[in-house]
C-alpha positions in Angstrom: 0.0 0.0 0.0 2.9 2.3 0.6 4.8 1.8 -2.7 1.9 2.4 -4.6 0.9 5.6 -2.4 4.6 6.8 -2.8 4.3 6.3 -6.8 1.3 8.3 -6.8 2.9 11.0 -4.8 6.5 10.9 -7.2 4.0 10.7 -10.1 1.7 13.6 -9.4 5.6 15.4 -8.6 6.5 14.4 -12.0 3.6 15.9 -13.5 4.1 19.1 -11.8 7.4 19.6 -13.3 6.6 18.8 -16.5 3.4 21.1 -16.5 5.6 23.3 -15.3 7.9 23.2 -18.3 5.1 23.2 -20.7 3.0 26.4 -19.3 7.1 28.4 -19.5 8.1 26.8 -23.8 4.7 28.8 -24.8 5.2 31.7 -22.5 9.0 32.5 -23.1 8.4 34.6 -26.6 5.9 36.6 -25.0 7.6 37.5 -22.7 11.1 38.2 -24.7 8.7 40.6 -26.8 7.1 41.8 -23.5 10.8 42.9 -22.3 12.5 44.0 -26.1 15.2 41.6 -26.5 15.2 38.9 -29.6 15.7 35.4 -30.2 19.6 35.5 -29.4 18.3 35.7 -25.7 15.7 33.2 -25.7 18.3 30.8 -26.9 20.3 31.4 -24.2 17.2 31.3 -21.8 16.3 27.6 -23.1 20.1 26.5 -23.2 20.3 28.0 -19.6 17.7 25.6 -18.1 19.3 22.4 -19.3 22.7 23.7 -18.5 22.0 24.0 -15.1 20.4 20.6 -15.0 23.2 19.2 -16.8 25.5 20.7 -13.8 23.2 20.2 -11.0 21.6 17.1 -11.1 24.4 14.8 -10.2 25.2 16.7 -7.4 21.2 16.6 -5.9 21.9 12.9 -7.0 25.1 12.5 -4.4 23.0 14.5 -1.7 19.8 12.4 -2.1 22.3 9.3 -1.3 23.7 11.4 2.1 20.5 12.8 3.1 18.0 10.7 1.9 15.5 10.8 -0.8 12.7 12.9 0.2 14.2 15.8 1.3 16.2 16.3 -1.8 12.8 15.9 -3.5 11.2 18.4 -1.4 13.8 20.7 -1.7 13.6 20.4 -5.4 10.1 21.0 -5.5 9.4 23.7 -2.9 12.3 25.7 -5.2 10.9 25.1 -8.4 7.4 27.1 -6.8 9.9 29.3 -5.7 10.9 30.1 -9.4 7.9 30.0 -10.5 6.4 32.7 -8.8 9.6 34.6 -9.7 8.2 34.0 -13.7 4.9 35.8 -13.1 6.3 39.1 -10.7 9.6 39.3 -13.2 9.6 42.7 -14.6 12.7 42.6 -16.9 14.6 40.2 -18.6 17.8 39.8 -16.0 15.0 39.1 -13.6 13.3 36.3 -16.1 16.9 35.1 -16.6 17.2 34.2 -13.0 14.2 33.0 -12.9 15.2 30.2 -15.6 18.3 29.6 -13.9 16.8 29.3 -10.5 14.2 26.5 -12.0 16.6 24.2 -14.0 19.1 24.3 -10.7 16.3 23.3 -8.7 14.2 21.2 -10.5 17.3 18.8 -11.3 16.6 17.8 -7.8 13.3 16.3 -8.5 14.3 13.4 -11.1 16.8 11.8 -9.5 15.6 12.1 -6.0 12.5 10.5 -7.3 14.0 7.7 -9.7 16.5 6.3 -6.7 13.4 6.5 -4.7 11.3 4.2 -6.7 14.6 1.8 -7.5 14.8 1.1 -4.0 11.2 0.6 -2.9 9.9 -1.7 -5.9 10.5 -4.9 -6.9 12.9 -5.6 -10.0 10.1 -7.2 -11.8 7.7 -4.3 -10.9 10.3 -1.4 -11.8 9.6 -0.9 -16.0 6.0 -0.4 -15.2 7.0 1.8 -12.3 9.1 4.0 -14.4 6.4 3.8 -17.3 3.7 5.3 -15.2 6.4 8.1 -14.0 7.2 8.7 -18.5 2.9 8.9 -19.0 2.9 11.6 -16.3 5.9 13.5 -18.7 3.2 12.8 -21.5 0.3 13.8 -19.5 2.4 17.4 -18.5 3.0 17.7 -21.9 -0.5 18.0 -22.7 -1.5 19.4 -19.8 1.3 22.4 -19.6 0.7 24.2 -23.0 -3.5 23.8 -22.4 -3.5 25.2 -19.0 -0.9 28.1 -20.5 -2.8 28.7 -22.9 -6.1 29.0 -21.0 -4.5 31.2 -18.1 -2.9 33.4 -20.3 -5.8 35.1 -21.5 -6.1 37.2 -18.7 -2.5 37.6 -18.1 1.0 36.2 -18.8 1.8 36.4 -15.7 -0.5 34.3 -14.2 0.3 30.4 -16.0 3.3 30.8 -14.2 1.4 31.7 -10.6 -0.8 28.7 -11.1 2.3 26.7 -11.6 3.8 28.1 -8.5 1.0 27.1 -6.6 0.9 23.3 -8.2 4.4 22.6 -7.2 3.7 23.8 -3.6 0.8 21.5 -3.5 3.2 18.5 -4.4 5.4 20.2 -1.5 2.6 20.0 1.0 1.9 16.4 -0.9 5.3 15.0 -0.3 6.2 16.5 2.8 2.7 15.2 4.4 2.8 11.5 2.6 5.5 10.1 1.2 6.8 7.5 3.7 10.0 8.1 5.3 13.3 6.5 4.8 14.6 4.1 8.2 16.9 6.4 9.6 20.2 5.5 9.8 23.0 5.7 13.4 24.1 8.8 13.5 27.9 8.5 13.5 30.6 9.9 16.3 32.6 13.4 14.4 35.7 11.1 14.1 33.1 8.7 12.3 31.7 11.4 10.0 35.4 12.8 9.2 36.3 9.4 8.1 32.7 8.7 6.5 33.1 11.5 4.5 36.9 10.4 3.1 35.3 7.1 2.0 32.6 8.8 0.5 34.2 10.9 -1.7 36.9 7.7 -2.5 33.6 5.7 -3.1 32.1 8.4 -5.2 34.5 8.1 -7.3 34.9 4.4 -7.8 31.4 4.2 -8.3 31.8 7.3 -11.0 34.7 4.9 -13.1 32.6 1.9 -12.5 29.4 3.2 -14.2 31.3 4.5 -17.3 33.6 1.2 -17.8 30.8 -1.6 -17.3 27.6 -2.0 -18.5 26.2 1.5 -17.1 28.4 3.5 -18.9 26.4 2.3 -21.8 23.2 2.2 -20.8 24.4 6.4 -19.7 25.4 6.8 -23.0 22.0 5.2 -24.9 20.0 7.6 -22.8 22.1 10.9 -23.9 21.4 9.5 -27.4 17.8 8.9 -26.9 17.9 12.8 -25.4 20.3 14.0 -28.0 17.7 12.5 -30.8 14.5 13.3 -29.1 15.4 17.2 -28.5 16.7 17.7 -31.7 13.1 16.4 -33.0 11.0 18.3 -30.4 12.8 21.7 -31.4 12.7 21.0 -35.4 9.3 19.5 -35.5 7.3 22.1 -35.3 8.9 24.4 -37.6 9.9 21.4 -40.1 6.1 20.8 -40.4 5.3 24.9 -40.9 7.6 25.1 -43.4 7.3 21.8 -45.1 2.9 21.6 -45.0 2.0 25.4 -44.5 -0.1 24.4 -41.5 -2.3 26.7 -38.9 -1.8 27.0 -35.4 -4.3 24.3 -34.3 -2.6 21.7 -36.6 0.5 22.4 -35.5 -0.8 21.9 -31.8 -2.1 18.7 -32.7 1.2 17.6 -33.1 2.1 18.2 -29.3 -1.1 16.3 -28.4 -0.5 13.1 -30.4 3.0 13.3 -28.6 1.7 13.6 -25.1 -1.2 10.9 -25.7 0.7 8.3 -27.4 3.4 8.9 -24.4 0.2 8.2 -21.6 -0.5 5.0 -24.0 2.2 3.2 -24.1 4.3 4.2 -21.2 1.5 4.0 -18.5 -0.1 0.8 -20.2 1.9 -0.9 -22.1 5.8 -0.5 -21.0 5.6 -2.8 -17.7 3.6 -5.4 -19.8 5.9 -5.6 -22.5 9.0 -5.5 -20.4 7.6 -9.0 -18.6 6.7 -10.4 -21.8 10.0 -9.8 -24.0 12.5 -8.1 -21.1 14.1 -4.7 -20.6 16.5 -5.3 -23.4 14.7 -6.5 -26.5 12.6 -3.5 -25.4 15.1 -1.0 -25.7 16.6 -2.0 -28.8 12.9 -2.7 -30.3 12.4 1.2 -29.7 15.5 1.9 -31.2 15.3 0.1 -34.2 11.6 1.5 -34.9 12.8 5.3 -33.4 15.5 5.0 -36.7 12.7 4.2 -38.8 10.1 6.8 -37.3 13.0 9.4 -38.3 12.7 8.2 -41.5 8.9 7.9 -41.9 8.7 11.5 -40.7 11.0 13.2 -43.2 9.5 11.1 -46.0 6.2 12.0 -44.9 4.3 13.4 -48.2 0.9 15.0 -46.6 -0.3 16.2 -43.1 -2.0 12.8 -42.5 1.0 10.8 -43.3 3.1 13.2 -41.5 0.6 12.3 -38.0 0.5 8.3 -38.8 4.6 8.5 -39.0 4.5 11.0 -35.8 2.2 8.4 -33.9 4.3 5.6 -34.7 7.6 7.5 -34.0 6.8 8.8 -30.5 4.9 4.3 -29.8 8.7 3.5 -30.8 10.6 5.9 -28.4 7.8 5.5 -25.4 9.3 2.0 -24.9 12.4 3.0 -24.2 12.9 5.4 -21.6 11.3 3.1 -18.6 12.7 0.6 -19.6 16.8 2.0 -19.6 15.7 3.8 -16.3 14.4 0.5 -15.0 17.9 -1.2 -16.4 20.4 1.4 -15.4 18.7 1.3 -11.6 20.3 -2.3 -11.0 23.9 -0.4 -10.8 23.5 1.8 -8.3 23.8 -0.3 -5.1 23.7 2.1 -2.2 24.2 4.6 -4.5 21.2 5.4 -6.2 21.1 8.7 -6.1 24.5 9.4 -7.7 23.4 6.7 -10.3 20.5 8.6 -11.4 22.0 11.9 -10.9 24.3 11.2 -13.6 21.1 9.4 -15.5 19.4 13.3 -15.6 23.0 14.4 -16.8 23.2 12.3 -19.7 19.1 13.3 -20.5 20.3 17.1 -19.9 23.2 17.2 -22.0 21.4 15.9 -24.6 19.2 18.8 -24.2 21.8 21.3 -24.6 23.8 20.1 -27.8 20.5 18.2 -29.4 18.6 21.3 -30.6 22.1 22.9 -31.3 23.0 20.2 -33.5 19.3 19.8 -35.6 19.3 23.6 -35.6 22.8 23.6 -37.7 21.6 20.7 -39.7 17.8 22.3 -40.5 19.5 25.2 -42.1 21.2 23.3 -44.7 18.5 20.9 -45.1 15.4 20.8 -43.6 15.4 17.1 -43.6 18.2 16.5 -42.0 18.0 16.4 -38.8 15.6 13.6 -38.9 18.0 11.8 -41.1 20.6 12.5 -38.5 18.3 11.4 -35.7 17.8 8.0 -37.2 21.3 7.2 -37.7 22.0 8.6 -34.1 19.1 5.9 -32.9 20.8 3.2 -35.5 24.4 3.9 -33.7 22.3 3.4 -30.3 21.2 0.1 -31.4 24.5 -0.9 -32.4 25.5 -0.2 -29.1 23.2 -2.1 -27.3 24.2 -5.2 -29.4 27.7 -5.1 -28.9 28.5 -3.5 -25.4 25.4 -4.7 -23.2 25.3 -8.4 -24.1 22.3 -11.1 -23.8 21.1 -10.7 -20.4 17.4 -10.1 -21.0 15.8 -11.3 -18.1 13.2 -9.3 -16.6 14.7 -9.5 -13.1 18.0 -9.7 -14.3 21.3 -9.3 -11.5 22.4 -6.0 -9.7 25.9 -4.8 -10.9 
């Protein structure tokens, strides 16, 4: 009763931040036009967020292992209403700027906190669905974020950003009030701590060289190319399809819902299934394999409806994958959970920051190819996974 009442509780969290992040992507040009600066500083503004994530989130990963997981979550969470409330009373761009900052530092807290959380309270067989119902929530904000934008922000800009403030302090309240606590642990003598602390940083370490020279360090390494590929497509896809099919506002919209939806679909129903059925591996490579050709389908893609059909298919491909490399790469960790998955957000947030970089370069020569590139990036991952994490494909598999 208490796992499921704590996935709840990291679920709704997840949801937060993702709404979160979808009521700021609509909001950020109004509010560069609202403040006379261009689209130099709003590139800076998005590459800001994931930078800081990127730097942060291993860190809030180490510190969820030496204080525990829920108040590195609630610290995460109480600070992201923190920025948020600094969005809607910002009233120039240096201010907005902080703001941004402010939200990726914190908010980095919230996805590894909440990943070694769930590794170490469910069961190895139960952990692919767990993660999938923790990806349909990313969906679900991803509907959810622009809508309730959009909806809010006919009365005022500012005040999306105060309804997200006040979601994320509900999830405060939420996590503070019912998420279990962790058994405490002895607390050691000061000679204790000062050596503690030596072995710590010595273990840190190992466990750093470990990941990246076994089986983790690929697993790290297919998630930055599932981020690297998946960015790059969420910042061309909307302006690939305006350029290539002349469409309105509402269709391209519609491309953001079939997105969110098909995420809720497969990753909250049919992920954990799948991953019982076939096992964590034949999963990820099966969304690899059918990511490459989704790629492919959408630059090929000859009409608006074909263009939808490939979109639906691509996002069914890539929905298998990230529960099940989270669920994978959580068998590593040990003790150390929370460094594990701190550097798991890394890998996802420096994908962030070079992905859109890289399909921005590319659209300009072509506007098909950063979809090209995507599904060779997805091909190399597959590749990957062949040669580097071999045949273990069991559903419950063995820890490091």
């Amino acid at each position: 009763m208490n796992a499921r009442r704590s996935l709840l509780i990291l679920s709704f969290v997840m949801l937060v931040v993702m709404i979160g992040y979808g009521i700021a992507m609509p909001m950020m040009p109004f509010y560069i036009e609202m403040f006379g600066v261009g689209g130099r500083e709003l590139g800076w503004m998005s590459s800001s967020y994931a930078l800081m994530q990127l730097l942060c989130a291993p860190l809030w990963g180490l510190l969820s292992d030496r204080w525990g997981r829920k108040p590195v979550l609630s610290i995460g969470v109480l600070g992201y209403a923190a920025a948020f409330l600094l969005y809607g009373l910002a009233q120039s761009f240096s201010v907005l700027f902080i703001a941004r900052v402010l939200s990726g530092m914190l908010s980095s807290a919230t996805t590894p906190s909440a990943l070694a959380y769930i590794s170490e309270h469910c069961a190895p067989e139960e952990k692919s669905k767990a993660m999938g119902q923790m990806g349909a929530m990313v969906g679900a904000g991803t509907i959810l974020g622009p809508a309730l934008g959009g909806l809010l922000s006919t009365r005022s800009v500012a005040l999306p950003f105060f309804a997200g403030s006040a979601l994320a302090l509900l999830a405060f309240l939420l996590v503070g009030a019912f998420l279990p606590e962790e058994r405490k642990k002895r607390t050691p003598g000061r000679g204790e701590q000062e050596r503690a602390l030596d072995a710590g940083k010595e273990k840190t370490w190992t466990l750093y060289l470990r990941v990246l020279r076994g089986p983790a360090g690929i697993l790290l390494l297919l998630i930055f190319i599932m981020s690297f590929g998946m960015t790059n497509f969420q910042n061309m896809i909307g302006l690939y399809a305006l350029d290539r099919f002349a469409l309105n506002t509402q269709q391209v919209s519609s491309i953001w819902m079939v997105m969110g939806v098909m995420l809720i679909a497969v990753q909250g129903g049919l992920t954990g299934w799948l991953s019982k059925k076939i096992g964590e591996l034949s999963l990820i490579r099966l969304g690899l394999l059918g990511g490459a050709l989704g790629f492919g389908l959408v630059a090929l893609a000859g009409s608006y409806s074909a263009l939808m059909a490939a979109l639906a298919f691509f996002i069914c491909a890539l929905a298998l994958i990230g529960p099940a490399l989270n669920a994978r790469i959580s068998r590593y960790g040990g003790e150390h959970q929370g460094a594990l998955m701190g550097l798991n957000s890394a890998a996802t947030s420096l994908g962030k920051v070079l992905g859109p970089l890289w399909g921005g370069q590319l659209y300009e020569l072509d506007i098909h190819y950063p979809f090209f590139s995507g599904a060779f990036t997805l091909l190399v991952g597959l590749a990957l996974s062949l040669a580097g994490l071999g045949g273990d494909n069991s559903a419950a598999g063995k820890r490091g």
